[in-house]
N, C-alpha and C positions, 0 to 999 in steps of 0.2 A: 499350535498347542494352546489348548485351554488354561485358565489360571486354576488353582485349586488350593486350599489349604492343609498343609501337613501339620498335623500334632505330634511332635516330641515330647521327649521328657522335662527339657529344657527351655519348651517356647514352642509357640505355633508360626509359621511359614508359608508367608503366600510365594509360589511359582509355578512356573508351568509344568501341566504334566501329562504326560502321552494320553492318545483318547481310551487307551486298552487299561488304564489304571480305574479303579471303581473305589467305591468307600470302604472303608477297613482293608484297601492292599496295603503290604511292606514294599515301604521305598525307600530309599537311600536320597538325602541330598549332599550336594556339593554346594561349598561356597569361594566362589571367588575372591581371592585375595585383593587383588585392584578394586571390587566394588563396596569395599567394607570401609566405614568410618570410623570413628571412634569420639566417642562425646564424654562430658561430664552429665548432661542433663537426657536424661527419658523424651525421648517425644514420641506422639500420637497414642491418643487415648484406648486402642486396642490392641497396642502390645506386641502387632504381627511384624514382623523379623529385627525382633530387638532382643539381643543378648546380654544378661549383666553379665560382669562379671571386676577383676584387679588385674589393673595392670601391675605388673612384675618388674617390667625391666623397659627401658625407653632408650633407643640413642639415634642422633640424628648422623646421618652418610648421606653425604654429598647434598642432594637440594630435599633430602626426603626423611622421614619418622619414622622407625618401626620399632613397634611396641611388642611385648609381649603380652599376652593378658589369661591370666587366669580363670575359666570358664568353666562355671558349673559345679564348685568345689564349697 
C-alpha cells in the first residue's frame, strides 16, 4: 500500500491507503493504541499525525501509564 494523506476535521494523517482509494474518497481511520505517544511538547513542523488535546485522568498499572486524554473539545 501506498502512503497518502487524509484531512480531518481534527488534523491531517499520513497512512497507507488501498490503491482503489482516489482524492476526495471517504475513509475511516484507525488508530492503534500501542502506537501512540503522548508528549508535553509539538514536534515536527507540519503537524501530520499530531493530535492535541488534555489529559483527564493518568494512572500507572503495573510497569505502564494510561492516560486519558481529551480530544478535540
Amino acid at each position: 500500500m501506498d502512503l497518502g494523506v487524509v484531512e480531518a476535521p481534527r488534523g491531517r494523517f499520513v497512512c497507507p491507503l488501498p490503491p482503489e482509494c482516489s482524492t476526495g474518497a471517504k475513509v475511516t481511520v484507525a488508530i492503534r493504541p500501542e502506537f501512540l505517544d503522548v508528549s508535553s511538547m509539538v514536534e515536527g513542523r507540519d503537524r501530520l499525525n499530531i493530535m492535541e488535546g488534555t489529559v483527564v485522568r493518568s494512572d500507572f498499572i503495573g510497569d505502564a501509564l494510561f492516560c486519558q486524554v481529551l480530544w478535540g473539545e
